[in-house]
Backbone atoms as SQL, in Angstrom:
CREATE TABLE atoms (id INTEGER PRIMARY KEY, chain TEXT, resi INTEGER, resn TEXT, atom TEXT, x REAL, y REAL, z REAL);
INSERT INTO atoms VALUES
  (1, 'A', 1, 'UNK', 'N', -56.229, 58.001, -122.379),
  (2, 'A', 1, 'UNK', 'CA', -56.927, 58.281, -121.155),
  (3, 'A', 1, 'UNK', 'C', -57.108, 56.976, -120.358),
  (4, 'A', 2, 'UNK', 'N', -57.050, 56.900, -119.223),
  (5, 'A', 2, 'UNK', 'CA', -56.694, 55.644, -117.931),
  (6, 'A', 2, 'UNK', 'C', -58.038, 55.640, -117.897),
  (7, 'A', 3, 'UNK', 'N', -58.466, 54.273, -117.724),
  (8, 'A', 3, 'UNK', 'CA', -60.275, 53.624, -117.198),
  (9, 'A', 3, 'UNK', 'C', -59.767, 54.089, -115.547),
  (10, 'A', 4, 'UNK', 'N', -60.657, 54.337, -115.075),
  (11, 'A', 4, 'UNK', 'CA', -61.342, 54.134, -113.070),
  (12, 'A', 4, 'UNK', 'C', -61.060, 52.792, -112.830),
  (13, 'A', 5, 'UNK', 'N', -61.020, 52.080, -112.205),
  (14, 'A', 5, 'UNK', 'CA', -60.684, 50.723, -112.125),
  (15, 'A', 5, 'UNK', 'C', -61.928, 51.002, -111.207),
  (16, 'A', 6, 'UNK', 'N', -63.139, 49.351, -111.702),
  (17, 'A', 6, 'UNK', 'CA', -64.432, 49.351, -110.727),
  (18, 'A', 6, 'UNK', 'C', -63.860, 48.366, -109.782),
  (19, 'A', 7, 'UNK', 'N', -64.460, 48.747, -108.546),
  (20, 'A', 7, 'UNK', 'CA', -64.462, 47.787, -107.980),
  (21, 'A', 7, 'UNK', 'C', -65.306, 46.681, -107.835),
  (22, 'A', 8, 'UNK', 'N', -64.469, 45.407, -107.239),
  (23, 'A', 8, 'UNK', 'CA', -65.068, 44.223, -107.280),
  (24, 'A', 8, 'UNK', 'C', -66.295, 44.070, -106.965),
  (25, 'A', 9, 'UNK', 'N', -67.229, 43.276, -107.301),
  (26, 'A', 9, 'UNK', 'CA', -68.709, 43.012, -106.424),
  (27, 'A', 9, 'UNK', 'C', -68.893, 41.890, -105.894),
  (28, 'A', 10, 'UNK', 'N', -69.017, 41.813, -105.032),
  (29, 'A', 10, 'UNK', 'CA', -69.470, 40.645, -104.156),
  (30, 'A', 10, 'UNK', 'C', -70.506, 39.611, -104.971),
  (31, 'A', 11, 'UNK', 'N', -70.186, 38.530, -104.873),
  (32, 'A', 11, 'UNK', 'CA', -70.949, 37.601, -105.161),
  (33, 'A', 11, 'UNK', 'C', -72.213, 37.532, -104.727),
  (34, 'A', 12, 'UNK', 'N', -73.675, 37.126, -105.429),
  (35, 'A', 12, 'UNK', 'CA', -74.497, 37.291, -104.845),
  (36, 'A', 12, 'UNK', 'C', -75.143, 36.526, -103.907),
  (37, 'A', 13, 'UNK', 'N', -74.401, 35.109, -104.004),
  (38, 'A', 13, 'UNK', 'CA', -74.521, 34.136, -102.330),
  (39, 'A', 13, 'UNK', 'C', -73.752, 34.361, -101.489),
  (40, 'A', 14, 'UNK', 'N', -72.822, 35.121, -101.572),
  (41, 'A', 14, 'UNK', 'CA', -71.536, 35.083, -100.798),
  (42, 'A', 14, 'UNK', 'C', -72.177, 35.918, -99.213),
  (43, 'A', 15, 'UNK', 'N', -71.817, 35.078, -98.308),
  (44, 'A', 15, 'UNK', 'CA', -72.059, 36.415, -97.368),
  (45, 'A', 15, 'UNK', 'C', -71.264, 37.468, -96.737),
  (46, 'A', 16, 'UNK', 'N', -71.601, 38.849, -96.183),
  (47, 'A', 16, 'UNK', 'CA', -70.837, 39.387, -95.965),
  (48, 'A', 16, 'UNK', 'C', -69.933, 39.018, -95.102),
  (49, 'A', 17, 'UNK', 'N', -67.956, 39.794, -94.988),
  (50, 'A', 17, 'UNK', 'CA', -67.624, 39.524, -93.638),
  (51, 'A', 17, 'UNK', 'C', -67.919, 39.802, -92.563),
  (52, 'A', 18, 'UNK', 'N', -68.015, 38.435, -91.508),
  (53, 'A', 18, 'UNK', 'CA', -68.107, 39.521, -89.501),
  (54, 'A', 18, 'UNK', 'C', -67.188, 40.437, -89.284),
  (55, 'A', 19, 'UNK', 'N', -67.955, 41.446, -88.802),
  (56, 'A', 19, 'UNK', 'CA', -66.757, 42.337, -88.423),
  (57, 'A', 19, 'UNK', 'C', -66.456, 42.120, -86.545),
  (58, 'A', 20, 'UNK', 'N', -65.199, 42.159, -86.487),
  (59, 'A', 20, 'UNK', 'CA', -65.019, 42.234, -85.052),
  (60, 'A', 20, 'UNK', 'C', -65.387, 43.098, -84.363),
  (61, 'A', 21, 'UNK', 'N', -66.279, 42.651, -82.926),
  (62, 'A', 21, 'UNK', 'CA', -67.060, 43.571, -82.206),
  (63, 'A', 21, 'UNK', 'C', -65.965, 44.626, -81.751),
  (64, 'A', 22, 'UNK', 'N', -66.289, 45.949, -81.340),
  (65, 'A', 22, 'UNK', 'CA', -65.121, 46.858, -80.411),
  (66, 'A', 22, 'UNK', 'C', -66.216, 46.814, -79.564),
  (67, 'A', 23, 'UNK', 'N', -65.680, 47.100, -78.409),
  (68, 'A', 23, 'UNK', 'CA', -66.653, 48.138, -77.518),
  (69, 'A', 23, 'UNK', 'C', -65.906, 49.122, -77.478),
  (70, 'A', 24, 'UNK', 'N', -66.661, 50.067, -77.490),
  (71, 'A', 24, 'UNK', 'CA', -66.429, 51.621, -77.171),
  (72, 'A', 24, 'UNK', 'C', -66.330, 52.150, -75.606),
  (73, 'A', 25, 'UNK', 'N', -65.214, 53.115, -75.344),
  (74, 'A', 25, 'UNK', 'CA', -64.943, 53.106, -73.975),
  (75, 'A', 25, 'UNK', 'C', -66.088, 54.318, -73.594),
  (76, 'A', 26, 'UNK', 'N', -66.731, 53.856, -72.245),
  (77, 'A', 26, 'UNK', 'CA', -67.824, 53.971, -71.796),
  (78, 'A', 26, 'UNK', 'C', -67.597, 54.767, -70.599),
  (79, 'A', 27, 'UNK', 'N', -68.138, 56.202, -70.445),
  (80, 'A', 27, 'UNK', 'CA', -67.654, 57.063, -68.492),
  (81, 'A', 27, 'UNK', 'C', -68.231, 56.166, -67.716),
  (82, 'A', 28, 'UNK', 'N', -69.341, 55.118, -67.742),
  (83, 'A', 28, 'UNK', 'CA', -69.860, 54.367, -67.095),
  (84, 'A', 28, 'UNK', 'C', -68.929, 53.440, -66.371),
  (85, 'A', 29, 'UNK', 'N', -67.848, 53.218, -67.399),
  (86, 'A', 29, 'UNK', 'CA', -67.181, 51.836, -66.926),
  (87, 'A', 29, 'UNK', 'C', -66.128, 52.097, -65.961),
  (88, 'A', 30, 'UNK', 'N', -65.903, 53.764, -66.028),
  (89, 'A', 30, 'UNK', 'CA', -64.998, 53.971, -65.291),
  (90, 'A', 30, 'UNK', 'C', -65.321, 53.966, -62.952),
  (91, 'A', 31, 'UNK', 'N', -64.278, 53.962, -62.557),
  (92, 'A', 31, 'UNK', 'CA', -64.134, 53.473, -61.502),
  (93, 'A', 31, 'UNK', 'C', -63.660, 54.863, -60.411),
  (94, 'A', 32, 'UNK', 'N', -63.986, 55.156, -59.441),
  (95, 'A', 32, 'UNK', 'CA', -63.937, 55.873, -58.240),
  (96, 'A', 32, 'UNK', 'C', -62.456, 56.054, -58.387),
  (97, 'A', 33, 'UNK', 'N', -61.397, 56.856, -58.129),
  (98, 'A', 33, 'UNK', 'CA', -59.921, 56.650, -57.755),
  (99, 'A', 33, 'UNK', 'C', -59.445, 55.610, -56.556),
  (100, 'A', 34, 'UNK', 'N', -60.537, 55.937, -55.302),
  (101, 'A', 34, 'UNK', 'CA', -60.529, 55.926, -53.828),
  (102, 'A', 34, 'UNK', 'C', -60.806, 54.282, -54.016),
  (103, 'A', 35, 'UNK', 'N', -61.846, 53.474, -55.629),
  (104, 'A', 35, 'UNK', 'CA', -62.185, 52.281, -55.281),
  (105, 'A', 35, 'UNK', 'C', -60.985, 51.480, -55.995),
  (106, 'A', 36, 'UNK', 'N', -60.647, 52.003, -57.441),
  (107, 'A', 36, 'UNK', 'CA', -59.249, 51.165, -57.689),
  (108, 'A', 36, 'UNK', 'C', -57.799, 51.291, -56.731),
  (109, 'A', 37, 'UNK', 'N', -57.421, 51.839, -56.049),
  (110, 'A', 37, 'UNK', 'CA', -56.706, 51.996, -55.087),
  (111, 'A', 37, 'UNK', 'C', -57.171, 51.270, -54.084),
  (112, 'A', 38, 'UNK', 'N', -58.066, 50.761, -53.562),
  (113, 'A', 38, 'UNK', 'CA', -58.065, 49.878, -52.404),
  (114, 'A', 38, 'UNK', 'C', -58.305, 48.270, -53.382),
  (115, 'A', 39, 'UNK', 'N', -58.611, 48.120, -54.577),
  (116, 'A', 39, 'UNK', 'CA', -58.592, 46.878, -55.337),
  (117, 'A', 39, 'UNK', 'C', -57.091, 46.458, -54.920),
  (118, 'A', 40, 'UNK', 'N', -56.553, 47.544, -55.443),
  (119, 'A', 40, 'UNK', 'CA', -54.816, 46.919, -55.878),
  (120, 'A', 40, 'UNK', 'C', -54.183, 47.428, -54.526),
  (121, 'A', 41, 'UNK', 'N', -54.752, 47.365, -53.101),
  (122, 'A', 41, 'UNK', 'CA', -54.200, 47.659, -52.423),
  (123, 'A', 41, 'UNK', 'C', -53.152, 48.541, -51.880),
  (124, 'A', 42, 'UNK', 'N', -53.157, 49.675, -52.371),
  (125, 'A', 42, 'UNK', 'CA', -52.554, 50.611, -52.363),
  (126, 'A', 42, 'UNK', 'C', -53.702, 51.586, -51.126),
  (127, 'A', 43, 'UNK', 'N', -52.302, 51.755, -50.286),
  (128, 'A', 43, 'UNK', 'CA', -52.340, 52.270, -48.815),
  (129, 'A', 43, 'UNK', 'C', -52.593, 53.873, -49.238),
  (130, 'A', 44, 'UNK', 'N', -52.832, 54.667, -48.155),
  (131, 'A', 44, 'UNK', 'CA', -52.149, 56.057, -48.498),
  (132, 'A', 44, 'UNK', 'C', -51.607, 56.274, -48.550),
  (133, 'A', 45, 'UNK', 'N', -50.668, 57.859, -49.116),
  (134, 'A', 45, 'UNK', 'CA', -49.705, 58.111, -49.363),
  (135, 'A', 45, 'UNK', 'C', -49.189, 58.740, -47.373),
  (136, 'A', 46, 'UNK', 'N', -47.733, 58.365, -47.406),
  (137, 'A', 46, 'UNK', 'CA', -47.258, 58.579, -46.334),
  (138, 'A', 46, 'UNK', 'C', -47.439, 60.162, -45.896),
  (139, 'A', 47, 'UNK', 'N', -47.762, 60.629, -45.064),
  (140, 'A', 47, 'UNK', 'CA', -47.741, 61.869, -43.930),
  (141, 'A', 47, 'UNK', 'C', -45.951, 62.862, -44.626),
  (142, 'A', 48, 'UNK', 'N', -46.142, 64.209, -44.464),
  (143, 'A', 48, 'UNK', 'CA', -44.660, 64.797, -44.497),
  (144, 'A', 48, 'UNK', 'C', -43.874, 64.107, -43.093),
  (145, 'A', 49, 'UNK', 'N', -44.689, 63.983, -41.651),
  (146, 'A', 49, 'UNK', 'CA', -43.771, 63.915, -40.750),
  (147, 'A', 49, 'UNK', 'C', -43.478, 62.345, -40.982),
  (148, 'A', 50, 'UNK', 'N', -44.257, 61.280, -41.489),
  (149, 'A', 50, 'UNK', 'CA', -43.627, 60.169, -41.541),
  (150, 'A', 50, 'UNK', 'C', -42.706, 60.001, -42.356),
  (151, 'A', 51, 'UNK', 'N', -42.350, 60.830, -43.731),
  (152, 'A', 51, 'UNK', 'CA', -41.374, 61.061, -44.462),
  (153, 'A', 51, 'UNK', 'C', -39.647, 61.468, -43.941),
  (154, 'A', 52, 'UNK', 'N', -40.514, 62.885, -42.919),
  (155, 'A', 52, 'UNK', 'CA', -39.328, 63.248, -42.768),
  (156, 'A', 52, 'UNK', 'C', -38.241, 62.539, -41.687),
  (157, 'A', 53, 'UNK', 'N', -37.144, 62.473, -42.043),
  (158, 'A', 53, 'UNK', 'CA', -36.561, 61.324, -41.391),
  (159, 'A', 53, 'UNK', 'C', -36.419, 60.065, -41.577),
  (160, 'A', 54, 'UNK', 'N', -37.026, 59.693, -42.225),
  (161, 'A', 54, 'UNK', 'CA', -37.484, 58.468, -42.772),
  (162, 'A', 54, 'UNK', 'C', -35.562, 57.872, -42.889),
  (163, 'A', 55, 'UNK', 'N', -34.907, 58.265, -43.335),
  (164, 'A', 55, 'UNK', 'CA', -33.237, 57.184, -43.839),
  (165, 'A', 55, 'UNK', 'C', -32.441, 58.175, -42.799),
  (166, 'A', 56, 'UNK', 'N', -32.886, 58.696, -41.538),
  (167, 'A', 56, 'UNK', 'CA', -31.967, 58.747, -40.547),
  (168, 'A', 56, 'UNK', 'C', -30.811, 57.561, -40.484),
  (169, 'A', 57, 'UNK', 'N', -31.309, 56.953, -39.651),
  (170, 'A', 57, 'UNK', 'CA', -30.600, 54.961, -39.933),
  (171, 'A', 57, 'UNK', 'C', -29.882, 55.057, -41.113),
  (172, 'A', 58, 'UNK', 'N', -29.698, 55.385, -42.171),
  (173, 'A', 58, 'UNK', 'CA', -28.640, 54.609, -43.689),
  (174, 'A', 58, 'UNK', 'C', -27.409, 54.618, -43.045),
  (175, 'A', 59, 'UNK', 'N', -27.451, 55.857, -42.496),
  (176, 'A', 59, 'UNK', 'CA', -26.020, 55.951, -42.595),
  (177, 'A', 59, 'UNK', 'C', -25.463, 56.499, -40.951),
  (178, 'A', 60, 'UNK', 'N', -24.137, 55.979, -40.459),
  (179, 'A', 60, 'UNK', 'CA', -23.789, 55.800, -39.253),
  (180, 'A', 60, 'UNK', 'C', -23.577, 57.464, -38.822),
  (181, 'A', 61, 'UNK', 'N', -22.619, 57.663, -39.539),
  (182, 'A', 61, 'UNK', 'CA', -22.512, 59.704, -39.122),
  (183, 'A', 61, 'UNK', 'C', -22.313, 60.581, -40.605),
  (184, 'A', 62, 'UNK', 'N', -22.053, 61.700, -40.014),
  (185, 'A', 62, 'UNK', 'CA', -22.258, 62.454, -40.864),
  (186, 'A', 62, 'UNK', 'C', -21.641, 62.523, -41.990),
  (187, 'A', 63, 'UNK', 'N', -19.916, 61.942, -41.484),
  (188, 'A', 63, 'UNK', 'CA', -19.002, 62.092, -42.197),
  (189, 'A', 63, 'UNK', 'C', -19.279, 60.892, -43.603),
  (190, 'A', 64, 'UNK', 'N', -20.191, 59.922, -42.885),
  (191, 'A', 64, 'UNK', 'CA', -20.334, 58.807, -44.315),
  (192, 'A', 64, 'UNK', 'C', -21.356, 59.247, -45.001),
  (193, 'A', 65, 'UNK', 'N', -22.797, 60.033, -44.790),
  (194, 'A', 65, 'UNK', 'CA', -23.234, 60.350, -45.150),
  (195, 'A', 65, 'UNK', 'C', -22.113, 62.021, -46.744),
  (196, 'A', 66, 'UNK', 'N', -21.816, 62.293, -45.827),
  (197, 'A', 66, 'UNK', 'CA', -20.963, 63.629, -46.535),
  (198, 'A', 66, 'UNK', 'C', -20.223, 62.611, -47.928),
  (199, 'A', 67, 'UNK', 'N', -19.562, 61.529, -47.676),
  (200, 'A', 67, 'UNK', 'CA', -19.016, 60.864, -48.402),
  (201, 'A', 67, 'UNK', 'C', -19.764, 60.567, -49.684),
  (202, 'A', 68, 'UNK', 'N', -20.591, 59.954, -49.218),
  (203, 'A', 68, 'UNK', 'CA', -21.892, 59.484, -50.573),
  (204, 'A', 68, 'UNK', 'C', -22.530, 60.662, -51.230),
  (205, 'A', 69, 'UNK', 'N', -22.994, 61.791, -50.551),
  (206, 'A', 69, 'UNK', 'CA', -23.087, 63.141, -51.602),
  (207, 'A', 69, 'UNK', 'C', -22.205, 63.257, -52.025),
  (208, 'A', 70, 'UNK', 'N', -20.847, 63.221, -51.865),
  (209, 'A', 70, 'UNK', 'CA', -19.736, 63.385, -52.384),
  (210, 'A', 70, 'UNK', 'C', -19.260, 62.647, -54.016),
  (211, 'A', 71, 'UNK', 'N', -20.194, 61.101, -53.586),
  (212, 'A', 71, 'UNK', 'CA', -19.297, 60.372, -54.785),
  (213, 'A', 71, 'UNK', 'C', -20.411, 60.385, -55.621),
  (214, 'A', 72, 'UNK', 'N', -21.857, 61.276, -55.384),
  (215, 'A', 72, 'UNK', 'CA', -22.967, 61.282, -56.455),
  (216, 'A', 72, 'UNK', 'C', -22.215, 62.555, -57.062),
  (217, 'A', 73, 'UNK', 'N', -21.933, 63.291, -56.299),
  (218, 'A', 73, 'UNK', 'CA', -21.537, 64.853, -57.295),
  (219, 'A', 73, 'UNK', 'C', -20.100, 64.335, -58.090),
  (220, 'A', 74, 'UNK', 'N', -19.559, 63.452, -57.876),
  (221, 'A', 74, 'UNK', 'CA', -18.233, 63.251, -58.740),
  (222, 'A', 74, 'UNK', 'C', -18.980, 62.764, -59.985),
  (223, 'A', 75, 'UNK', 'N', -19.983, 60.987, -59.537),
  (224, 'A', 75, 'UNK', 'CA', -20.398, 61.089, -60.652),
  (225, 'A', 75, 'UNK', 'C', -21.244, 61.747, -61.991),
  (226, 'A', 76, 'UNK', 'N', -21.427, 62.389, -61.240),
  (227, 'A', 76, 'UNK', 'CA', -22.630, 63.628, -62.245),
  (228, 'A', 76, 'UNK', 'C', -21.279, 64.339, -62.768),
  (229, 'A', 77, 'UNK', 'N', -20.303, 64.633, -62.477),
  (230, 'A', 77, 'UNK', 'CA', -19.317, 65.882, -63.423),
  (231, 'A', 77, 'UNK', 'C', -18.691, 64.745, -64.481),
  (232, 'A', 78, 'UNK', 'N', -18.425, 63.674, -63.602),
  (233, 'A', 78, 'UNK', 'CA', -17.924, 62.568, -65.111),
  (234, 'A', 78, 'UNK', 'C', -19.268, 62.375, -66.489),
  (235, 'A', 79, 'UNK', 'N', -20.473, 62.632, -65.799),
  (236, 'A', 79, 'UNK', 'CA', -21.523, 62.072, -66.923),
  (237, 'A', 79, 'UNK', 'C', -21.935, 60.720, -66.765),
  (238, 'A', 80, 'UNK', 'N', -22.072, 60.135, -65.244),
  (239, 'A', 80, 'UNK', 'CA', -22.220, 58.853, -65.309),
  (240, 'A', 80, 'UNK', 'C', -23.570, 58.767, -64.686);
């Protein structure tokens, strides 16, 4: 039959170890959305009408535009 193995005892001058503080996360500590967003400077989000249109300009006509959908759908059937 196997002994329990005791465990060790601390010496009786010895002192205990520090344990490292945590802090515990706190609803207190938390922050407004509206106030970390203006910390880190973050604007609003753009309008639909300022969106829409927005890369008129990329491209000169239609036909170059047609081109570049063109060479995304080639690459998507290769797997690239």
């Amino acid at each position: 039959m196997k002994r329990a193995r005791k465990r060790p005892q601390p010496k009786k001058n010895s002192k205990p170890k520090a344990k490292t503080k945590r802090r515990k996360w706190l609803y207190n500590d938390l922050k407004p959305i509206d106030l970390l967003a203006k910390e880190q400077g973050i604007t609003r989000p753009p309008t639909w009408e300022e969106l829409y249109g927005a890369g008129k300009d990329l491209w000169d006509s239609d036909e170059e535009f047609d081109e570049f959908l063109k060479g995304i759908y080639e690459r998507r059937q290769r797997g690239r």
